[in-house]
C-alpha positions in Angstrom: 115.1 -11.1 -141.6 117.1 -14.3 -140.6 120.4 -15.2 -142.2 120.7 -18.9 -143.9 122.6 -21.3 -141.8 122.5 -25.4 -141.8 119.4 -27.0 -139.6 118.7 -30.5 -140.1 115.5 -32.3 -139.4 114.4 -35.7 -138.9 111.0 -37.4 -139.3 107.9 -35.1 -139.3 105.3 -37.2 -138.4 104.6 -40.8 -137.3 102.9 -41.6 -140.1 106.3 -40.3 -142.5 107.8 -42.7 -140.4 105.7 -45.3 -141.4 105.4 -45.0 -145.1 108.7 -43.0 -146.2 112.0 -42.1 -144.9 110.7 -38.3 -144.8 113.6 -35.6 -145.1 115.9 -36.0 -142.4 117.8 -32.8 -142.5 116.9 -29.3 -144.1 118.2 -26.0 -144.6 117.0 -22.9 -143.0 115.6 -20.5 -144.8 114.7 -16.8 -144.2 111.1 -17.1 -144.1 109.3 -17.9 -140.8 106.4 -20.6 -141.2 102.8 -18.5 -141.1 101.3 -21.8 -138.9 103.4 -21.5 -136.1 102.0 -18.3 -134.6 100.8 -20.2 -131.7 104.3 -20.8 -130.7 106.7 -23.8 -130.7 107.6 -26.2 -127.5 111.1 -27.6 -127.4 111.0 -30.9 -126.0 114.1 -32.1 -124.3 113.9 -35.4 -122.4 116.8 -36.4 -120.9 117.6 -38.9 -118.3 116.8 -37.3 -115.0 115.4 -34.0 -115.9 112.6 -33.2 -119.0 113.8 -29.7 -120.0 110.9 -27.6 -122.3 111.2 -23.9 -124.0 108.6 -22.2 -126.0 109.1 -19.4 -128.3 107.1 -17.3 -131.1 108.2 -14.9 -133.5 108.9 -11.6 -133.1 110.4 -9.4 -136.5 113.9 -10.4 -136.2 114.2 -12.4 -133.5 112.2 -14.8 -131.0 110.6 -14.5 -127.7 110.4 -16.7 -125.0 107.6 -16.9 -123.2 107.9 -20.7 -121.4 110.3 -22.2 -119.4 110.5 -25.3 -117.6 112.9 -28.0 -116.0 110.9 -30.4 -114.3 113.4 -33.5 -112.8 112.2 -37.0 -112.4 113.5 -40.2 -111.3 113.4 -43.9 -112.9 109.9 -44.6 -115.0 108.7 -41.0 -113.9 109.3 -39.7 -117.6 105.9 -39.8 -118.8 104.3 -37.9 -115.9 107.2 -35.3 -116.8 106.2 -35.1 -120.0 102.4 -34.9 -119.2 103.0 -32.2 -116.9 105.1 -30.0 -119.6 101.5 -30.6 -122.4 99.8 -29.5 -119.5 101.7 -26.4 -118.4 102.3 -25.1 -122.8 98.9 -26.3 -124.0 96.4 -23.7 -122.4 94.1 -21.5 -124.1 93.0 -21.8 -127.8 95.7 -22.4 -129.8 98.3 -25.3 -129.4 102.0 -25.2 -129.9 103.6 -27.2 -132.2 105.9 -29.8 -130.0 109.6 -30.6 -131.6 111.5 -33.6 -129.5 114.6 -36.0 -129.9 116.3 -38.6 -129.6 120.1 -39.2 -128.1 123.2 -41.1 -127.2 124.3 -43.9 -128.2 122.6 -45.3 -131.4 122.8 -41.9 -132.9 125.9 -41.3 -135.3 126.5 -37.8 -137.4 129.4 -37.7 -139.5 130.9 -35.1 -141.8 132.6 -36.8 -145.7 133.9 -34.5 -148.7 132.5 -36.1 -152.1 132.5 -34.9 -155.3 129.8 -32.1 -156.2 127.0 -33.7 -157.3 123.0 -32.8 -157.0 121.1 -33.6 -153.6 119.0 -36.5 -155.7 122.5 -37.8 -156.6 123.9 -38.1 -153.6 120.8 -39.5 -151.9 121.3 -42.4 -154.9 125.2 -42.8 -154.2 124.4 -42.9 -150.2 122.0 -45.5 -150.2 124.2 -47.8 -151.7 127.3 -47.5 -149.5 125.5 -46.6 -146.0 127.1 -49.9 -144.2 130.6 -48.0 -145.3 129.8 -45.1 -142.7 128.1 -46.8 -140.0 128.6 -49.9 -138.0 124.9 -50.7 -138.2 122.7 -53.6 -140.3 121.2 -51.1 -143.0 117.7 -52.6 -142.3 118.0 -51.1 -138.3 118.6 -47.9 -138.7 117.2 -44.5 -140.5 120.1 -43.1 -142.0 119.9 -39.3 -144.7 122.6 -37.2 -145.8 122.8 -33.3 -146.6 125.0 -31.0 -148.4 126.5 -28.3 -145.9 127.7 -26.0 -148.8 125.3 -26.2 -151.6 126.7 -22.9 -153.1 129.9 -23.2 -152.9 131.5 -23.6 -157.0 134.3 -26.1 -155.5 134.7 -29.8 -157.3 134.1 -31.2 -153.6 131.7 -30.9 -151.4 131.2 -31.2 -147.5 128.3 -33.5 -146.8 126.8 -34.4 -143.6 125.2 -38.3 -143.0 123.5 -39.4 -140.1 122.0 -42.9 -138.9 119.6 -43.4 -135.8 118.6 -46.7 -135.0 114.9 -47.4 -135.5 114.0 -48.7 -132.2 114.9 -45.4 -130.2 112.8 -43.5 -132.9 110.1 -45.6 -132.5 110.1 -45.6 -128.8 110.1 -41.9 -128.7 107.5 -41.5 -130.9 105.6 -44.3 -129.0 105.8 -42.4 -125.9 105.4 -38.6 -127.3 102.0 -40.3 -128.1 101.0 -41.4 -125.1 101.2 -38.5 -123.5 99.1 -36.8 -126.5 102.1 -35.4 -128.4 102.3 -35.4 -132.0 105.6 -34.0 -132.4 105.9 -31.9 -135.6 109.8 -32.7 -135.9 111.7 -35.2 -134.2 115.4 -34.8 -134.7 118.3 -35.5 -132.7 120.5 -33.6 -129.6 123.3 -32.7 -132.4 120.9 -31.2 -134.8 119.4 -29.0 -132.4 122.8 -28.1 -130.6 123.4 -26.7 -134.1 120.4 -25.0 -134.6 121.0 -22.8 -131.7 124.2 -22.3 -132.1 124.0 -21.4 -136.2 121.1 -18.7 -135.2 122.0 -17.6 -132.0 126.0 -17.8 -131.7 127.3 -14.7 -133.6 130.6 -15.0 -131.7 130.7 -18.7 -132.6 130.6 -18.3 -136.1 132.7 -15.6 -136.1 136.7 -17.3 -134.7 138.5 -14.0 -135.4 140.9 -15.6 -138.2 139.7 -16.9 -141.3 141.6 -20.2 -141.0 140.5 -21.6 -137.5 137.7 -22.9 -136.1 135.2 -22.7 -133.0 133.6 -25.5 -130.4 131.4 -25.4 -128.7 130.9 -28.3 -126.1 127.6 -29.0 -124.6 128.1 -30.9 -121.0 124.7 -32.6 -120.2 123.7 -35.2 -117.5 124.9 -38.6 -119.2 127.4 -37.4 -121.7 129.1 -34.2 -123.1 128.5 -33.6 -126.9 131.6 -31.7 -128.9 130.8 -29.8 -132.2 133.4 -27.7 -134.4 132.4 -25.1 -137.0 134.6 -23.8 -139.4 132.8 -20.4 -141.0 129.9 -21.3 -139.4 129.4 -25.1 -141.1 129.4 -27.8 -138.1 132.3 -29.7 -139.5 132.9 -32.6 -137.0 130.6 -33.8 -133.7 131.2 -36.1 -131.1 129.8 -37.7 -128.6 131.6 -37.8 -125.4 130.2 -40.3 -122.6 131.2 -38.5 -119.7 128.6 -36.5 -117.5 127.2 -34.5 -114.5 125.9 -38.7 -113.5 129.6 -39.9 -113.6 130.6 -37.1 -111.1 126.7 -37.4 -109.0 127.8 -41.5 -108.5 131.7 -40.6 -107.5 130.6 -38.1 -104.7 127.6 -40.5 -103.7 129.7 -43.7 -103.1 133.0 -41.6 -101.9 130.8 -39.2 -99.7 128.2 -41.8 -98.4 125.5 -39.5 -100.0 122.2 -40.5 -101.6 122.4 -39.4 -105.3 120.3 -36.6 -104.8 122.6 -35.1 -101.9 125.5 -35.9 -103.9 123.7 -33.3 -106.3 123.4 -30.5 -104.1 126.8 -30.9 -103.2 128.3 -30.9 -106.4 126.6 -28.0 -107.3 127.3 -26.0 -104.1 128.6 -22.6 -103.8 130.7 -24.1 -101.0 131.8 -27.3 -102.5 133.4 -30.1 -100.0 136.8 -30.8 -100.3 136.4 -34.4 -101.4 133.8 -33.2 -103.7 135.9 -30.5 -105.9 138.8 -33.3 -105.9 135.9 -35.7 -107.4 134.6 -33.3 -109.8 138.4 -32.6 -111.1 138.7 -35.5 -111.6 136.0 -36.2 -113.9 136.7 -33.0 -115.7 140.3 -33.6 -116.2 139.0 -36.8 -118.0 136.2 -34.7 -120.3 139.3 -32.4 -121.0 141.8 -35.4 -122.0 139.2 -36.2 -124.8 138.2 -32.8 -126.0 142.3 -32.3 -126.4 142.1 -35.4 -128.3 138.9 -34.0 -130.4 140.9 -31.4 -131.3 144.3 -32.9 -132.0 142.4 -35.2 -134.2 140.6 -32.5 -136.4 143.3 -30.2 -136.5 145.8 -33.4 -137.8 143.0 -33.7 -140.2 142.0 -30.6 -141.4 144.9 -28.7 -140.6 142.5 -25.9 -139.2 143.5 -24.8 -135.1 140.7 -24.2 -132.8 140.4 -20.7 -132.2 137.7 -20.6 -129.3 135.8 -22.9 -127.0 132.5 -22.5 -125.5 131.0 -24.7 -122.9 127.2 -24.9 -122.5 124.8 -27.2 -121.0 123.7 -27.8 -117.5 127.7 -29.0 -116.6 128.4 -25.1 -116.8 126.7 -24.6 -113.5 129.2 -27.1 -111.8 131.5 -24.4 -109.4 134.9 -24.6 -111.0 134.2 -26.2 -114.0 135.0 -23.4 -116.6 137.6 -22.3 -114.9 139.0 -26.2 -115.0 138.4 -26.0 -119.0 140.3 -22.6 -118.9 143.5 -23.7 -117.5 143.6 -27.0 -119.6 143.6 -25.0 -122.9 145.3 -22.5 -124.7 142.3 -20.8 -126.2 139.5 -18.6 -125.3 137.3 -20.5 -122.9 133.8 -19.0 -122.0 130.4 -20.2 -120.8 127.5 -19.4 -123.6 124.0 -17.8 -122.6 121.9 -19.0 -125.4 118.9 -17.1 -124.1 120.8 -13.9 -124.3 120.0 -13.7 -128.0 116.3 -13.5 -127.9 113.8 -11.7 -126.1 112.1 -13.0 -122.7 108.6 -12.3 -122.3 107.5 -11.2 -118.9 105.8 -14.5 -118.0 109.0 -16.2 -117.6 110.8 -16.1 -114.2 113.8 -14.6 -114.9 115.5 -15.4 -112.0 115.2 -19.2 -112.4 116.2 -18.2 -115.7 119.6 -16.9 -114.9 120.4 -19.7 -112.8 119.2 -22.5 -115.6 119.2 -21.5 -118.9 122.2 -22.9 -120.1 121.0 -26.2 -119.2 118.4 -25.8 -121.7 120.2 -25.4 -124.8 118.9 -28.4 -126.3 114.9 -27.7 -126.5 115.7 -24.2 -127.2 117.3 -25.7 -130.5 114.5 -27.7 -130.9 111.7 -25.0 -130.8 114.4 -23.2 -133.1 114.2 -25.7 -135.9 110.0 -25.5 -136.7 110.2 -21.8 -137.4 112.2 -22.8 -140.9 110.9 -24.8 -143.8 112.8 -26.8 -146.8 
């Protein structure tokens, strides 16, 4: 069966929403839910480009039997999202939808306390939430979770996390127009965990037991940096530098529209003035992930033993082997996909050439297969 390892979770229903902070975060257990047999949809929606995965149990792993990337431009997301119910909802039985929310008026954030019970905690957290966050109390959904509830230490690592009610609202708002009820909706961190807790042996595994792993997960709008120590996410960041920064670089430099600037950026034969542009904005991701590091290893007086990129920025021609020269660690890209099965309806071609881009919903359709 499935090892334990730290998932959290946000609302599970509109109606939780409503009524009652419902549990934000959980941990995973070993037993797989009965009622998802039908299968579980990740839901990614990101800026340009709605990213969905299904996947239903097998004995001791998953399968994947849907994959889709479908991009769209400005006010084009709902018809994105329409066409991803229409493509995983055939047949008799409906999947289960998991979605989330992103960016900026998200914050998770990782405190030692003393060892107290969950209830406890919960108590003490409510009371000093403004401490942690730079939020009115009254705008935002905030929840906390113990990361090591078995540990026999005085202190204990805790995880909080706010989101500001408008973007959970929104979401919802438009999940249900398009006749999605999603059964979790958690955020891009949470599910960036999920995947790499289950899937990520090497991840959770540094080599020395005094060092850490990260694993950074380069998307269109921003780039988001998580460090486990022993398999625990210990510190996350959100880094606000993209594959869009480099798009409108090469697009105003090259005299391209943006989705030329695109294809060139992503070319096997990149332009000249294009690699120099996308250097560029790598050498600027890689300033603050050295900064990440020097920060949590000044902190926690832990080194970072490896570092694995992920996320559609891992397609960009040179951009590992940019990362690879800038560190003095193991660099490598991550397949998530290459620890689960693929069932034969997927194209595994397309596969190949995009899977890493969908790392997100594949942590999303992870989290529904575990209960609290």
């Amino acid at each position: 069966m499935f090892s334990a390892a730290p998932i959290f979770v946000i609302f599970k229903s509109m109606q939780s929403i409503q009524t009652y902070l419902s549990q934000y975060f959980k941990f995973i257990r070993s037993v797989i839910s009965a009622h998802n047999d039908a299968g579980v949809v990740g839901l990614d929606l990101g800026s340009s480009t709605c990213r969905a995965v299904k996947i239903v149990p097998q004995q001791n792993t998953f399968e994947l039997t849907g994959f889709i990337c479908i991009p769209f431009k400005d006010n084009e997301a709902k018809n994105a999202l329409l066409s991803v119910v229409k493509a995983f909802s055939q047949g008799k039985t409906v999947p289960a939808f998991v979605g989330a929310v992103c960016g900026r008026g998200t914050l998770v954030r990782y405190i030692d306390m003393p060892r107290m019970s969950l209830s406890d905690l919960r108590k003490a957290f409510s009371i000093e939430v403004e401490r942690y966050f730079p939020f009115p109390k009254d705008t935002i959904y905030t929840d906390c979770h113990i990361l090591d509830p078995d540990s026999q230490d005085r202190r204990m690592s805790v995880l909080i996390a706010a989101v500001k009610r408008e973007m959970v609202d929104a979401r919802l708002k438009l999940l249900k127009e398009c006749g999605i009820d999603p059964a979790v909706l958690t955020i891009n961190s949470v599910a960036l965990a999920n995947a790499a807790t289950f899937l990520a042996s090497g991840l959770n595994a540094p080599g020395t037991m005094n060092s850490a792993s990260a694993l950074l997960e380069i998307n269109e709008a921003h780039a988001h940096l998580m460090i486990f120590v022993n398999g625990i996410p210990k510190f996350s960041r959100d880094i606000f530098i993209g594959i869009a920064e480099m798009i409108k670089r090469i697009s105003n430099a090259c005299s391209l529209s943006p989705e030329a600037a695109r294809a060139a950026l992503f070319s096997a034969d990149q332009d000249e003035r294009v690699v120099r542009i996308a250097e560029t904005v790598v050498a600027n991701l890689v300033a603050e992930v050295r900064l990440s590091f020097d920060y949590f290893g000044n902190e926690k007086n832990i080194p970072i033993a490896k570092l694995f990129l992920v996320g559609e920025g891992v397609m960009v021609p040179g951009l590992e082997s940019g990362f690879t020269r800038a560190f003095d660690v193991p660099v490598a890209a991550w397949d998530p996909f290459s620890g689960i099965s693929i069932g034969p309806g997927v194209d595994k071609g397309r596969l190949a050439a995009e899977g890493r881009s969908a790392i997100i919903a594949l942590g999303l359709a992870l989290n529904e297969y575990y209960s609290a």
